[in-house]
C-alpha positions as CSV (number, residue, x, y, z in Angstrom):
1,X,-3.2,-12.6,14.2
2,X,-2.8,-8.6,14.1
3,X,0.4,-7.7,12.7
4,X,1.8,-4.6,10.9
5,X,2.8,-5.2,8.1
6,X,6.1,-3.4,8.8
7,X,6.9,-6.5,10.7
8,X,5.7,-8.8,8.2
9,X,8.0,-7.3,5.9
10,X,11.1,-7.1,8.2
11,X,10.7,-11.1,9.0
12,X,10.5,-11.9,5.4
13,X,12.8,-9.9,4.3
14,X,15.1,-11.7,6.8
15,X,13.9,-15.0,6.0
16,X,14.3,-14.6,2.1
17,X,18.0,-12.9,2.4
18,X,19.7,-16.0,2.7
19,X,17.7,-17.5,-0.5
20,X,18.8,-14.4,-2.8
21,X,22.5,-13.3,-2.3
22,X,21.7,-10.4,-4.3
23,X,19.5,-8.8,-2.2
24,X,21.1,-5.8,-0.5
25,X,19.2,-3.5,2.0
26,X,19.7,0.5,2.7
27,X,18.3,2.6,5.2
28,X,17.8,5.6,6.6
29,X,18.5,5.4,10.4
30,X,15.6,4.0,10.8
31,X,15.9,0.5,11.1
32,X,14.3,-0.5,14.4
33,X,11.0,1.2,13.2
34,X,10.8,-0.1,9.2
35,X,12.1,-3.6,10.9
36,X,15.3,-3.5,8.5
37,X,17.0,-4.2,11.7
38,X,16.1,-8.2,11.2
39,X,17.7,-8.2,8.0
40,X,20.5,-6.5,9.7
41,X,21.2,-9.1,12.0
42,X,21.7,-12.1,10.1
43,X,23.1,-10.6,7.1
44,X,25.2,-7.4,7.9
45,X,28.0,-7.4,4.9
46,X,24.9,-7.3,3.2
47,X,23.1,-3.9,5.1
48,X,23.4,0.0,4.2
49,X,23.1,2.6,7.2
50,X,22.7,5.8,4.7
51,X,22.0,7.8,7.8
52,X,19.6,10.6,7.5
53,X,20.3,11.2,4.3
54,X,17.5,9.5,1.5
55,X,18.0,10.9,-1.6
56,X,21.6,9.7,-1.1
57,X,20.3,6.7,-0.6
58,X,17.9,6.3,-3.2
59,X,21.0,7.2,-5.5
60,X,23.0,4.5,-3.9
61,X,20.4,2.1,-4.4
62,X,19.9,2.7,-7.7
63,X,23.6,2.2,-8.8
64,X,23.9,-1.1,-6.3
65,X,20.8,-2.5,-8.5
66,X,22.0,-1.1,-12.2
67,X,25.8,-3.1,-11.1
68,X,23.0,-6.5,-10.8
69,X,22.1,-6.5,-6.9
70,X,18.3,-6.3,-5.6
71,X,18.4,-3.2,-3.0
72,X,15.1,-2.4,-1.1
73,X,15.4,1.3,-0.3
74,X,14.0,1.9,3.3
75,X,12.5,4.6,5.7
76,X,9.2,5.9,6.3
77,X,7.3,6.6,3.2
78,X,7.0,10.6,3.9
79,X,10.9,10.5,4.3
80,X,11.5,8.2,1.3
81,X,8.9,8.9,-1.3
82,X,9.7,12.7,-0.2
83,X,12.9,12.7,-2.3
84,X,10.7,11.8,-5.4
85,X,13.3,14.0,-7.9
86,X,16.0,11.7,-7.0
87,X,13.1,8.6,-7.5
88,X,11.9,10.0,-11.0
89,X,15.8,10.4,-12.2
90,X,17.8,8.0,-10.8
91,X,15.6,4.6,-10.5
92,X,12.5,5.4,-12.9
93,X,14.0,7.3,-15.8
94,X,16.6,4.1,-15.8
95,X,14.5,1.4,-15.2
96,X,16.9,0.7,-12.3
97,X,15.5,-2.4,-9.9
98,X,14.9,-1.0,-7.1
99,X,12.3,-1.6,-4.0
100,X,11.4,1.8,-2.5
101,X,9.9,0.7,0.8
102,X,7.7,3.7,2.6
103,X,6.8,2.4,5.9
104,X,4.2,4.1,9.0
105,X,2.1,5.5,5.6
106,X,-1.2,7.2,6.5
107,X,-2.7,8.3,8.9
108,X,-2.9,5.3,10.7
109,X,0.1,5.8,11.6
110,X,-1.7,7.7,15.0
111,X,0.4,9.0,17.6
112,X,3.9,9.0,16.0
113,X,2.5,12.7,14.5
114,X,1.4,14.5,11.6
115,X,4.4,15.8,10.3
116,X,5.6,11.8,9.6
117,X,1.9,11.2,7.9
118,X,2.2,10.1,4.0
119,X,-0.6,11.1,2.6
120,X,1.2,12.0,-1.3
121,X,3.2,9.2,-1.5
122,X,1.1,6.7,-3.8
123,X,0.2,9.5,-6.2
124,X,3.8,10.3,-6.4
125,X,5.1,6.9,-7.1
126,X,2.3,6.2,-9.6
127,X,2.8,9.1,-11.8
128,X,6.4,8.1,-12.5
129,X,6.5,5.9,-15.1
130,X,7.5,2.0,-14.9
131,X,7.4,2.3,-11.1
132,X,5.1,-0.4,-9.7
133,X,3.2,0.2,-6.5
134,X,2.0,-2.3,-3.6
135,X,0.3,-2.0,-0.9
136,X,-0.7,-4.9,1.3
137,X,-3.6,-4.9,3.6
138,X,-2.3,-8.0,5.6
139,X,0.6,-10.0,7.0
140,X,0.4,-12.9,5.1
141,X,0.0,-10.7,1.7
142,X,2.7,-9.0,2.7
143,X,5.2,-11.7,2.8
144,X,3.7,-13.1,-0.4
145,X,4.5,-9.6,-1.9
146,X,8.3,-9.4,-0.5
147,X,8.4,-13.0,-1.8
148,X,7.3,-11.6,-5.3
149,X,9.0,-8.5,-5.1
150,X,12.3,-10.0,-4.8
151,X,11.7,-11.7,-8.1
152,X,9.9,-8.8,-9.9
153,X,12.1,-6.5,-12.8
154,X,11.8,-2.8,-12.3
155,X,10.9,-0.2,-9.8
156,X,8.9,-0.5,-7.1
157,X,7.5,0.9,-4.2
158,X,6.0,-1.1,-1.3
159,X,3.6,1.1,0.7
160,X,3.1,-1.0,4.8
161,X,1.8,0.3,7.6
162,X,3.3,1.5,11.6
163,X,-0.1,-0.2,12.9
164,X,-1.1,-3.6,13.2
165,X,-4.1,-5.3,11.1
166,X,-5.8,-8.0,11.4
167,X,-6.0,-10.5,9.1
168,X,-8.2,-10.6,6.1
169,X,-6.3,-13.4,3.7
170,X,-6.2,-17.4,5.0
171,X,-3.0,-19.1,5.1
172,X,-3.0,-20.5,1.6
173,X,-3.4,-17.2,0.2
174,X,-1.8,-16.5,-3.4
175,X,-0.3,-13.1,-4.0
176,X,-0.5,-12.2,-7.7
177,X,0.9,-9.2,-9.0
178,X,-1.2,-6.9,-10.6
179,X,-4.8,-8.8,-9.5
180,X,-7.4,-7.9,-7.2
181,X,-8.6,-10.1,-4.3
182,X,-12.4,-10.4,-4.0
183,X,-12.9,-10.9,-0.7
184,X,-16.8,-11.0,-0.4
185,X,-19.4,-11.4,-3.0
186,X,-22.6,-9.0,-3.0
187,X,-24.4,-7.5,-5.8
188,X,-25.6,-3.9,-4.8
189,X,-22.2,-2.5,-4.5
190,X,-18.7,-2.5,-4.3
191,X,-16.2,-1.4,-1.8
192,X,-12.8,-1.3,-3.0
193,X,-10.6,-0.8,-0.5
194,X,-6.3,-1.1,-0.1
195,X,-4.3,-1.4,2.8
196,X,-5.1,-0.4,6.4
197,X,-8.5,0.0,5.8
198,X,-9.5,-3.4,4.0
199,X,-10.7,-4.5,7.1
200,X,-13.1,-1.4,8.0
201,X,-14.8,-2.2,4.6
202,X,-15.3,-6.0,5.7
203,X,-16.7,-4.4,8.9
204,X,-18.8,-2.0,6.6
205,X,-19.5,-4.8,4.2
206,X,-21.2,-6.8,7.2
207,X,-23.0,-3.5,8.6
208,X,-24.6,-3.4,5.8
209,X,-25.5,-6.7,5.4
210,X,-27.6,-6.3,8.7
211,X,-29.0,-4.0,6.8
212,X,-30.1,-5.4,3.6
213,X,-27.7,-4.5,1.4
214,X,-25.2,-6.8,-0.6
215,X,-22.0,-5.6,-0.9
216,X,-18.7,-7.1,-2.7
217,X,-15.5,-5.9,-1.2
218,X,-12.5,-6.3,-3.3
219,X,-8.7,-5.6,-1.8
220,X,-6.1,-3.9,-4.5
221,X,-3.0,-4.6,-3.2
222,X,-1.2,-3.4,-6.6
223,X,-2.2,-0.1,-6.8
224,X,-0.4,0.0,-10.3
225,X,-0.7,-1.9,-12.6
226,X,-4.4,-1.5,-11.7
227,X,-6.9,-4.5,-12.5
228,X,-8.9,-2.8,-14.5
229,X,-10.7,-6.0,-15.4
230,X,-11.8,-6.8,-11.6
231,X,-13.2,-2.7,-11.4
232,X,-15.0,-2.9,-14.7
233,X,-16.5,-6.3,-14.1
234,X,-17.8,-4.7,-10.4
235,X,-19.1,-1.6,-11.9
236,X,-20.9,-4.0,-14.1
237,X,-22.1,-6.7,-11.5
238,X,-23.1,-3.8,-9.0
239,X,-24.6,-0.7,-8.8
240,X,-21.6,1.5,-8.0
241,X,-18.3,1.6,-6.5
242,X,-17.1,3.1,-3.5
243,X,-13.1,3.3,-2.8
244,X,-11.7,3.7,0.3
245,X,-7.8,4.2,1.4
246,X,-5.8,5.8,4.2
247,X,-4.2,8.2,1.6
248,X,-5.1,11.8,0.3
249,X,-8.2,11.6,-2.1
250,X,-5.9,13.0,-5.0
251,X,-3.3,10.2,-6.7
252,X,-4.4,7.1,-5.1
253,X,-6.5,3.9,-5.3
254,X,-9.7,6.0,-5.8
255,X,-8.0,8.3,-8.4
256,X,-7.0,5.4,-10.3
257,X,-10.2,3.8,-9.8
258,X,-12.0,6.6,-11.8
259,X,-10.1,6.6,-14.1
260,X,-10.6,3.0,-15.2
261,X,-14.2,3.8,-14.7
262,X,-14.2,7.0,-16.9
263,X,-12.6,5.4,-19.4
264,X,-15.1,2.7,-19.7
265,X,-18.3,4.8,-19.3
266,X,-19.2,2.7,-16.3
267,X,-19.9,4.1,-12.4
268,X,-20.4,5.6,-10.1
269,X,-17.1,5.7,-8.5
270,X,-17.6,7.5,-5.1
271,X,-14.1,8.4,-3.3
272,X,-13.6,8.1,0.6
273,X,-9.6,9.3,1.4
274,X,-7.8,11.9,2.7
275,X,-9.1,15.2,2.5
276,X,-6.4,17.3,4.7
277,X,-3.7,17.3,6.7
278,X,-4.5,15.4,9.8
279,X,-3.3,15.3,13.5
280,X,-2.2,13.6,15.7
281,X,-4.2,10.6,17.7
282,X,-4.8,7.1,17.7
283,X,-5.4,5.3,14.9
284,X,-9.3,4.6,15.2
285,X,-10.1,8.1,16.3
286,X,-8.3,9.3,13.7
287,X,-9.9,7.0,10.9
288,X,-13.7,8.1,12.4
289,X,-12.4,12.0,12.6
290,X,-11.2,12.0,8.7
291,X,-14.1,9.8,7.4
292,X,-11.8,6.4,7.0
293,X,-13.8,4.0,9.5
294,X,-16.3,1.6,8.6
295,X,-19.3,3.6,9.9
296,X,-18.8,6.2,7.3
297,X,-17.8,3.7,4.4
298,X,-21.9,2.5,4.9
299,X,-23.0,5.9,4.7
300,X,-21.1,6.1,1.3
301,X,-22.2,3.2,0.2
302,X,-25.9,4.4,0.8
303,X,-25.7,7.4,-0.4
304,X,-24.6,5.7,-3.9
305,X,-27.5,3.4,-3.6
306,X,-30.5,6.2,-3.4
C-alpha cells in the first residue's frame, strides 16, 4: 500500500512512545506535516513545540538526550539539517543521542515548492562525524528503522519523504542497520538506489529486463555506515554500477558509492542525482525533468554497458 514514509514514521513513532518512556519528541511548528502530531496526541507531557526556531531546538535536543532521554528532532529536512553549525557542535562534536528527522526531502517533495527542496542535507549530515544517516525507501522499512533507531547510541539523521511510495519490502522484512537490501538479482549491472526512487529502479530494472539486460538493484537505506561489502561484491558480480537518489549529485548515496569503489579499484560507478536547483511540479514530472525516473535510469544503465 503507498505510504509516505512521513506517516510511517509518525504512526510508529506513536506506537513505540508508550514502549520507551524516554523518548521525547521536538518540533518545529510543523507537526501536522512531519506527522509529530500522532505522537503528540497520546503522549503530550512528553512533546516539544520549539516554534520556528531549529537551531534552538537542535540545542534543546541535544541537552534533553546528554541528561539520558531519546529526543527525535523534527521539521523538514531543509529547515532542520539547515542549522547544520548547531548539528556539528552541539549533537556531533558530543556524541549527544539525538534523532535529527528531515522530512518532505527531495525533490519529490513536488508542489509544496522549491525553496522547501533538500537537496544538501545527506551530504551535510554525512560529513559530520559519528552522525548516522537513514533513509528508508518504504513504509514498512521505515517503521523497522524508527523501531531501531529508538535503540541505536549516537546521532542520527532519518531522511523520509512528503510523497507516498509504494511498497518494495514484504511484511516480514528485517531492517538491519548499516546493510544493503538486494532486492533483485541480475548480472550485467547494478542499480543502487535509496529512498524515493527505489522503486523507479525496480521499474528500470524490469525495462530492462524486456530488453535483455540483467540487472541487480540493491536499496541502501543506511546511507552511512555505507555497506561497502554489498557495493564491492556488485561491482564484482556486475559490469558496473549505477546510483540513483532524489538528492544533489554531490554528498550523497552516489558520492559515497564512489568512494567505496575508488578505494577498491573496482567500477564503473555512474551517478544519476540532482544536478540543480529544481522547481516546482508534481512529483513524476519533476523526477523525468531532472533525470530521476526510471526511463532515464535504463539509459544510464546502457550507456555503462557499451
Amino acid at each position: 500500500m503507498a505510504k509516505a514514509t512521513r506517516l510511517a514514521f509518525g504512526e510508529a513513532l506513536a506506537r513505540l512512545g508508550g514502549e520507551h518512556l524516554e523518548v521525547v519528541v521536538l518540533d518545529a511548528d510543523l507537526s501536522k506535516s512531519t506527522m509529530t502530531e500522532l505522537f503528540a496526541k497520546k503522549y503530550p507531557e512528553r512533546f516539544f513545540e520549539m516554534g520556528i526556531a531549529e537551531g534552538n531546538m537542535v540545542g534543546v535536543a541535544a541537552g534533553m538526550a546528554l541528561a539520558g532521554k531519546v529526543p527525535f528532532c523534527c521539521s523538514f529536512a531543509c529547515f532542520v539539517a539547515g542549522r547544520f553549525e548547531q548539528i556539528r557542535m552541539s549533537v556531533g562534536y558530543n556524541r549527544a543521542n539525538v534523532r535529527i528527522v528531515g522530512t518532505h526531502a527531495g525533490i519529490g517533495i513536488g508542489e509544496d515548492g522549491y525553496s522547501q527542496m533538500a537537496t544538501e542535507d545527506i551530504a551535510c549530515m554525512r560529513s559530520i562525524p559519528n552522525m548516522a544517516v537513514v533513509q528508508p525507501a518504504d513504509a514498512v522499512e521505515t517503521e523497522r528503522a524508527v523501531e531501531y533507531l529508538v535503540r541505536h547510541r549516537g546521532p542520527a539523521f532519518l531522511r523520509l519523504t512528503r510523497q507516498k511510495l509504494e511498497d518494495v519490502n514484504g511484511p516480514d522484512y528485517r531492517f538491519e542497520f548499516g546493510r544493503g537490501v538486494i532486492l533483485r538479482e541480475g548480472g550485467d549491472v547494478t542499480v543502487v538506489a535509496t529512498g524515493g526512487v527505489v522503486g523507479e529502479a525496480l521499474k528500470a530494472a524490469g525495462a530492462l529486463a524486456a530488453r535483455g539486460v540483467a540487472a541487480r538493484v540493491v536499496n541502501i537505506h543506511t546511507i552511512k555506515p555505507l555497506d561497502e561489502d554489498v557495493v564491492l561484491d556488485s561491482a564484482r558480480r556486475t559490469r558496473g554500477l549505477v546510483t540513483v537518489e532524489d538528492h544533489g549529485i554531490h554528498g550523497g548515496l552516489g558520492s559515497a558509492v564512489a568512494e567505496v569503489a575508488a578505494q577498491a579499484a573496482v567500477g564503473p560507478v555512474r551517478r544519476i542525482g540532482v544536478r540543480d536547483f529544481a522547481e516546482s511540479g508534481d512529483p513524476a514530472g519533476l523526477y523525468r525533468k531532472y533525470g530521476l525516473s526510471a526511463e532515464h535510469i535504463v539509459a544510464e544503465a546502457e550507456k555503462l554497458l557499451r
